[in-house]
Backbone as ProteinMPNN parsed JSONL, in Angstrom:
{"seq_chain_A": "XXXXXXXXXXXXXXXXXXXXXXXXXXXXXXXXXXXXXXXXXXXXXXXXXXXXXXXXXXXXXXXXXXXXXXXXXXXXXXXXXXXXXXXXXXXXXXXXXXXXXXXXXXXXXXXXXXXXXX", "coords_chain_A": {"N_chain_A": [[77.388, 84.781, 60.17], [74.782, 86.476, 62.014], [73.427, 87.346, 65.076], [70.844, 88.639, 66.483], [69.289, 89.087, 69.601], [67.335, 90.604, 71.961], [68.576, 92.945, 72.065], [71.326, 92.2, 72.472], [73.977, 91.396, 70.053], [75.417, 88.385, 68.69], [78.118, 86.983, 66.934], [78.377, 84.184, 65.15], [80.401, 81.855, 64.333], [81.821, 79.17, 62.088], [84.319, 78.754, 61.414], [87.615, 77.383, 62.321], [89.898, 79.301, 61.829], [89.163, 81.789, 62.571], [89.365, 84.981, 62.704], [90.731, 87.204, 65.502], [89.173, 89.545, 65.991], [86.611, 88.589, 65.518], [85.078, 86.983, 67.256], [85.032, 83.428, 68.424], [82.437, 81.025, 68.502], [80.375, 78.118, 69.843], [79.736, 75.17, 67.995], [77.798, 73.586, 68.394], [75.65, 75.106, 69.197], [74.648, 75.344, 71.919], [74.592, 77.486, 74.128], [75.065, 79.567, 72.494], [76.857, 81.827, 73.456], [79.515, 83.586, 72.525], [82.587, 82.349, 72.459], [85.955, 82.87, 73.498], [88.764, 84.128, 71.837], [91.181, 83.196, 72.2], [92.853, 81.856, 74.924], [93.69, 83.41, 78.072], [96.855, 82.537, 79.905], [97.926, 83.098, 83.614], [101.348, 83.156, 84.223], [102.945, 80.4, 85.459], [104.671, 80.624, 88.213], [107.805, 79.965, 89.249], [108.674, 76.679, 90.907], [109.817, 77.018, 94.371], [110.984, 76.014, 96.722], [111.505, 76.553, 99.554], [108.782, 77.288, 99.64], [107.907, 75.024, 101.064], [107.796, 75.166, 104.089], [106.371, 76.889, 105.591], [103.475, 76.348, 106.182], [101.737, 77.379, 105.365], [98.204, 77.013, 105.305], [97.806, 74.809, 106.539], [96.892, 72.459, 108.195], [97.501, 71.337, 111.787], [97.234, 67.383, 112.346], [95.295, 66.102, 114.876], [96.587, 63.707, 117.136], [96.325, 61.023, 118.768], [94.403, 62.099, 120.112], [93.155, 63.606, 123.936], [90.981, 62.069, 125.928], [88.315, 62.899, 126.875], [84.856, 62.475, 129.333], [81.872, 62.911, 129.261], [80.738, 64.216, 130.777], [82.477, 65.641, 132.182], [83.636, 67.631, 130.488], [83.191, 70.32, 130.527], [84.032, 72.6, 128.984], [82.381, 72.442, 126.403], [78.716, 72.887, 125.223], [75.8, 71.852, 125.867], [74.326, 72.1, 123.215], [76.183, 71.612, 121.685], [77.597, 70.632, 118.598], [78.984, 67.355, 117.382], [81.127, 65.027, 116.071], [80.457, 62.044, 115.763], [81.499, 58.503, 116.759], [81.621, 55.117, 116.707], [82.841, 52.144, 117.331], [83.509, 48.635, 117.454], [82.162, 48.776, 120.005], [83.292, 50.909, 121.464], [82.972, 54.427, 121.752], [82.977, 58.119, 120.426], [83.245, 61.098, 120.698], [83.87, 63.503, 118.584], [84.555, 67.103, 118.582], [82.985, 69.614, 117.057], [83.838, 72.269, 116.713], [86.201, 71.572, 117.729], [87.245, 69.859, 115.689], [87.101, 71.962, 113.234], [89.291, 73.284, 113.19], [91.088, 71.537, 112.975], [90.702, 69.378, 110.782], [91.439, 66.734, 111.149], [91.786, 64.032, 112.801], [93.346, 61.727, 114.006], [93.235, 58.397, 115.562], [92.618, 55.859, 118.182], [90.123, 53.552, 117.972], [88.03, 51.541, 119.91], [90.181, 49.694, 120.228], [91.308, 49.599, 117.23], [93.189, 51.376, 114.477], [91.983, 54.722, 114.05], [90.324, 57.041, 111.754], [89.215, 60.419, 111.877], [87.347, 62.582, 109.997], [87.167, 66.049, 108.728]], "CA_chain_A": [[75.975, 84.942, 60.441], [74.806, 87.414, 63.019], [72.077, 86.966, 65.311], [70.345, 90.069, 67.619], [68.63, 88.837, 70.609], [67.141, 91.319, 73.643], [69.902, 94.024, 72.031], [73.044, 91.355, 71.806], [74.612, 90.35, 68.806], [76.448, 87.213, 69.019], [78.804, 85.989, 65.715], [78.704, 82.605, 64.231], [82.04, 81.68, 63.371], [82.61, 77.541, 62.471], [85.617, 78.209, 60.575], [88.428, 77.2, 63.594], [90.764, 79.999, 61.827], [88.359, 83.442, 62.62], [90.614, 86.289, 63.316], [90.84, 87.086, 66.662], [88.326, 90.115, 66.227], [85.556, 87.473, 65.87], [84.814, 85.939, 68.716], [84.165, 82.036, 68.025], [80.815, 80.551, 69.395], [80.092, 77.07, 70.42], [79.215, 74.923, 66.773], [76.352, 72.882, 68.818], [74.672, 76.165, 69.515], [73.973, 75.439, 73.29], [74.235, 78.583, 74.748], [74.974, 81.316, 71.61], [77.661, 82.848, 73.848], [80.584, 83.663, 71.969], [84.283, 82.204, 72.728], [87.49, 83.708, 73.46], [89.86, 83.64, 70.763], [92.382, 82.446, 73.196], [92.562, 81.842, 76.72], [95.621, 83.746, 78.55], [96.356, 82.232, 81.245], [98.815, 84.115, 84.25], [102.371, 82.672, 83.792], [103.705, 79.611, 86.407], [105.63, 80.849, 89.198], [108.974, 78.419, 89.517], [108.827, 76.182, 92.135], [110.397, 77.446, 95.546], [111.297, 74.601, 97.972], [111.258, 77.285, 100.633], [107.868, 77.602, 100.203], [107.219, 74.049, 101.428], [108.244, 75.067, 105.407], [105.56, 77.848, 105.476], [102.593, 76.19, 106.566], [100.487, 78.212, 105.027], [97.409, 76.765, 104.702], [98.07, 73.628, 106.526], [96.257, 72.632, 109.6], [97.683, 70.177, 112.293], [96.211, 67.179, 112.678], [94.936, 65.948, 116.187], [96.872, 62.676, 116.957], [95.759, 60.574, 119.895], [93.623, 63.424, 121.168], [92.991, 63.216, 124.625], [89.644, 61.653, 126.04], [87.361, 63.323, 128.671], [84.122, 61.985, 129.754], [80.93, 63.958, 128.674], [80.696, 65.299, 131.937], [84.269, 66.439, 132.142], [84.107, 68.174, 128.744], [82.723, 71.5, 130.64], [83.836, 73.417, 127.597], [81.082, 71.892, 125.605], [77.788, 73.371, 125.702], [74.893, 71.352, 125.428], [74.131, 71.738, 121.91], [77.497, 71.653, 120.638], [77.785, 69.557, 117.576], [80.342, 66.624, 117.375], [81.41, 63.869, 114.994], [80.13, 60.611, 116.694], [82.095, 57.591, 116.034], [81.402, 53.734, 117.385], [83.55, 51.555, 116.575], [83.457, 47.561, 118.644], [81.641, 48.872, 121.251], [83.735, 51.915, 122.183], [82.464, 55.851, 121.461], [83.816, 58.981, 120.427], [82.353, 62.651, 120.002], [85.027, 64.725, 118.316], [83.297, 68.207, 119.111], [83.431, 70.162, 115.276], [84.556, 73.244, 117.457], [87.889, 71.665, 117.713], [87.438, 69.626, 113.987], [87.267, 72.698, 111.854], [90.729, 73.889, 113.123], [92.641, 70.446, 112.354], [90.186, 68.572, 110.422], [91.621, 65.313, 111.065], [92.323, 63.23, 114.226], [93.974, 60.294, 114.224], [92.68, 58.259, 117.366], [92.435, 54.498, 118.283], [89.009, 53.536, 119.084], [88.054, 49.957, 120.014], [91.489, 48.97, 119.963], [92.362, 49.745, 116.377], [93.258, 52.708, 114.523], [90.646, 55.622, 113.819], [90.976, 58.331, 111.4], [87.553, 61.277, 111.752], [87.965, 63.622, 109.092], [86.093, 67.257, 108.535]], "C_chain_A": [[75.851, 85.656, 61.779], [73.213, 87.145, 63.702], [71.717, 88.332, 66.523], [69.528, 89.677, 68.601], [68.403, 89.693, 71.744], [68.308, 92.178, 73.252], [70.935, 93.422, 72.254], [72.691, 90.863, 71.025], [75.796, 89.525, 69.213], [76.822, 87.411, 67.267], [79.106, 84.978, 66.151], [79.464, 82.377, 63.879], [81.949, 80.037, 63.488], [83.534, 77.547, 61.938], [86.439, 78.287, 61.834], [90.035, 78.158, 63.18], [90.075, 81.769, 61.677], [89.452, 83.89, 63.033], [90.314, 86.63, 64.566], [89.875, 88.234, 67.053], [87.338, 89.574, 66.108], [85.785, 86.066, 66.268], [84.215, 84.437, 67.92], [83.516, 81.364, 69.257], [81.468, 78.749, 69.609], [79.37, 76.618, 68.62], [78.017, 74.411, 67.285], [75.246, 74.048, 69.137], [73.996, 76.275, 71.028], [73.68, 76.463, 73.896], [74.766, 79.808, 73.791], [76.41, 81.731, 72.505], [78.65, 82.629, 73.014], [82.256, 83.175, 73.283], [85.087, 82.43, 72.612], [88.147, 83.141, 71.887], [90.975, 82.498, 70.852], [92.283, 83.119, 74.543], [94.307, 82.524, 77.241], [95.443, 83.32, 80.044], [97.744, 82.92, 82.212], [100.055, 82.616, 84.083], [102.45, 81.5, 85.732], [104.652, 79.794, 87.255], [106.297, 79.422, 89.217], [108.706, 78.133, 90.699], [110.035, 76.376, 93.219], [110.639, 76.681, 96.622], [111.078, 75.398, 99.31], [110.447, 77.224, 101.067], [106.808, 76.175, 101.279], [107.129, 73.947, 103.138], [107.265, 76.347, 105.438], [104.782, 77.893, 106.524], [101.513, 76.485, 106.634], [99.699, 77.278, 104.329], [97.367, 74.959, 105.506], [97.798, 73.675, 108.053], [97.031, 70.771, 110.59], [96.841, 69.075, 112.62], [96.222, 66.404, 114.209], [95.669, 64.289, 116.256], [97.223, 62.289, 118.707], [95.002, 61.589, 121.271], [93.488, 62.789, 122.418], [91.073, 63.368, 124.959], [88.896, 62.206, 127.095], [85.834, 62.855, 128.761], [82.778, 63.4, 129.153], [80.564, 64.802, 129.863], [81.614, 65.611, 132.848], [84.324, 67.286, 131.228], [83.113, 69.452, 129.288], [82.865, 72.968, 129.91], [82.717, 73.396, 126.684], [79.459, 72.611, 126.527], [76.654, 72.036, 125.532], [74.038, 70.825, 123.959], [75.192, 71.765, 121.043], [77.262, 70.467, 119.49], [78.929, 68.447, 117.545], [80.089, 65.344, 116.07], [81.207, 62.59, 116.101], [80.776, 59.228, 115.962], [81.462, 56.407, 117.095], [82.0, 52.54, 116.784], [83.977, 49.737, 117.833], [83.593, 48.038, 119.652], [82.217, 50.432, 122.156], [83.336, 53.303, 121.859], [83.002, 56.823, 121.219], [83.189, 59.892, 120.455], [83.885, 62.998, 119.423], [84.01, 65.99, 117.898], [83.683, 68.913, 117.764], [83.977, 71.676, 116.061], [86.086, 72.889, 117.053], [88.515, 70.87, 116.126], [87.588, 70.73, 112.772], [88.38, 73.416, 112.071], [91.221, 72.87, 112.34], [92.045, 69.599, 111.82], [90.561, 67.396, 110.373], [92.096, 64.98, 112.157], [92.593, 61.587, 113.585], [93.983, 59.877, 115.336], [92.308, 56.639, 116.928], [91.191, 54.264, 119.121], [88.301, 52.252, 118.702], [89.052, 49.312, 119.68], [92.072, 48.969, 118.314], [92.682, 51.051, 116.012], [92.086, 52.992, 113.74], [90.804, 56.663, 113.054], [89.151, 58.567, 111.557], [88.526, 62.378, 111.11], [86.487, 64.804, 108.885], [86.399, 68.373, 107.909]], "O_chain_A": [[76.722, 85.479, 62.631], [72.177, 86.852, 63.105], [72.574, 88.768, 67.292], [68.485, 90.237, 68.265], [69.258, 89.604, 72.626], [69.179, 92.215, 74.121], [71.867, 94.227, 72.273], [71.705, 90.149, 70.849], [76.805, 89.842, 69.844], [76.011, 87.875, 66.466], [79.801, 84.68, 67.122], [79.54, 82.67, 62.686], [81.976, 79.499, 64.594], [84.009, 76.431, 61.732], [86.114, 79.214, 62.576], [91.072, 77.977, 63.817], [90.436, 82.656, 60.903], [90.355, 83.3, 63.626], [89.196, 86.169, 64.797], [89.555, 88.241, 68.242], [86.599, 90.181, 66.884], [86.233, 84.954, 65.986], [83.289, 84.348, 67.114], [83.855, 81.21, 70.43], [82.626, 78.338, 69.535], [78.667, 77.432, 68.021], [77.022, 74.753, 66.646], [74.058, 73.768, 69.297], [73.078, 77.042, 71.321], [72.524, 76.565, 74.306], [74.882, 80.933, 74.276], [77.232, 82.034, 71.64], [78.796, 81.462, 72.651], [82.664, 83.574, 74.373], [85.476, 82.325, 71.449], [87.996, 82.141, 71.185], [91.417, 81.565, 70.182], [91.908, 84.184, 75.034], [95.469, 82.255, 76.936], [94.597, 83.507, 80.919], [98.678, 83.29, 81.501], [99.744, 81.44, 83.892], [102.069, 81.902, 86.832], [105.637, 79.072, 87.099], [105.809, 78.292, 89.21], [108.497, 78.981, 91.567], [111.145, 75.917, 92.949], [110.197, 77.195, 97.649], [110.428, 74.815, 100.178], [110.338, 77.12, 102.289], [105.726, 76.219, 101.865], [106.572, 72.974, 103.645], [108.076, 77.182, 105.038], [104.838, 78.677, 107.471], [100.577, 76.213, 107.386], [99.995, 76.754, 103.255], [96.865, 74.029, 104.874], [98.21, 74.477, 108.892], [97.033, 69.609, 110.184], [95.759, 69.357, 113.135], [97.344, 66.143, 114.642], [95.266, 63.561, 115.348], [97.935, 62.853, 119.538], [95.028, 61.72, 122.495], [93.618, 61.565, 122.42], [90.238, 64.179, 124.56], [89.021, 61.778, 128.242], [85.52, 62.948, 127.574], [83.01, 64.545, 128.764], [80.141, 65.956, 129.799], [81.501, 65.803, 134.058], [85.428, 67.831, 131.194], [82.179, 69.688, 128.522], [82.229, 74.01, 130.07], [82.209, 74.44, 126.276], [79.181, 72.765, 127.716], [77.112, 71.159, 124.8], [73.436, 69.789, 123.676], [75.111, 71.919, 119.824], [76.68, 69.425, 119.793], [80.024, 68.967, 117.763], [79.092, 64.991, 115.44], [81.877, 62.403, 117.116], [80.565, 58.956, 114.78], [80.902, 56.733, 118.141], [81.563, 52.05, 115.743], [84.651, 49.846, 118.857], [84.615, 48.003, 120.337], [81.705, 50.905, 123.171], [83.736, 53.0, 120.734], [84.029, 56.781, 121.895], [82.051, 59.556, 120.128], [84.909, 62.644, 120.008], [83.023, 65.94, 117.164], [84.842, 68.717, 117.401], [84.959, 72.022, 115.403], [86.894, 73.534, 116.384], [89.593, 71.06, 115.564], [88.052, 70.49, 111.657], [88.629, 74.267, 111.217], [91.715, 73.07, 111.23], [92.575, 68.527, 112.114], [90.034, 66.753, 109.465], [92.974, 65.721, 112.598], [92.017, 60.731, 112.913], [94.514, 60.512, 116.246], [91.889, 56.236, 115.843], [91.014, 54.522, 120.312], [88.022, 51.908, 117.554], [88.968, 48.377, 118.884], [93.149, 48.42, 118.084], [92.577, 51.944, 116.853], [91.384, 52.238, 113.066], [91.534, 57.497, 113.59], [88.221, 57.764, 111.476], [89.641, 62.84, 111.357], [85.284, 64.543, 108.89], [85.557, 69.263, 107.784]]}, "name": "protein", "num_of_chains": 1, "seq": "XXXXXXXXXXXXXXXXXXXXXXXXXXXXXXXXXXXXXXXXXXXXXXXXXXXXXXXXXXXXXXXXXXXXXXXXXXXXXXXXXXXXXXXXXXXXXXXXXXXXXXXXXXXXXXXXXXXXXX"}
């Protein structure tokens, strides 16, 4: 069955053995578009152990950053953004400046441990 809409024709195929020159649709009819015959997909590169010392793609993360006072932290502008933590009674900023390099710090705050992630 053939249908012409706005100048496309879609085919109707429900038999699940169409030849590969007709395209098979969707049987619920949701969206008419026609479906591949078959999907190709690019072949699996073998795994390379090499590639695990790279580091590509792999950000350090911050572990027991050091602490400066908000008016020590003369890098910081005024409206800088930071990750605010509070945790029994003690405070953190982690400034997103230095979070979107190493999105993760590992940091002890109020005496236990702290992970801030970004």
């Amino acid at each position: 069955m053939a249908h012409r809409t706005a100048g496309v024709t879609t085919t109707q195929s429900r038999s699940p053995t169409a030849s590969p020159a007709t395209p098979l649709t969707r049987p619920d009819g949701l969206t008419g578009a026609p479906l591949p015959s078959q999907t190709a997909f690019a072949p699996t590169p073998a795994f390379d152990e090499r590639r695990l010392d790279r580091g590509a793609g792999a950000f350090p993360p911050l572990t027991d950053p050091p602490v400066v006072s908000a008016a020590d932290a003369h890098w910081l502008h005024p409206g800088s953004r930071v990750l605010g933590a509070l945790q029994h009674g003690e405070a953190r900023a982690y400034p997103l400046l230095i979070m979107q390099f190493h999105h993760v710090a590992n940091d002890r705050l109020g005496g236990e441990p702290y992970l801030a992630t970004f």
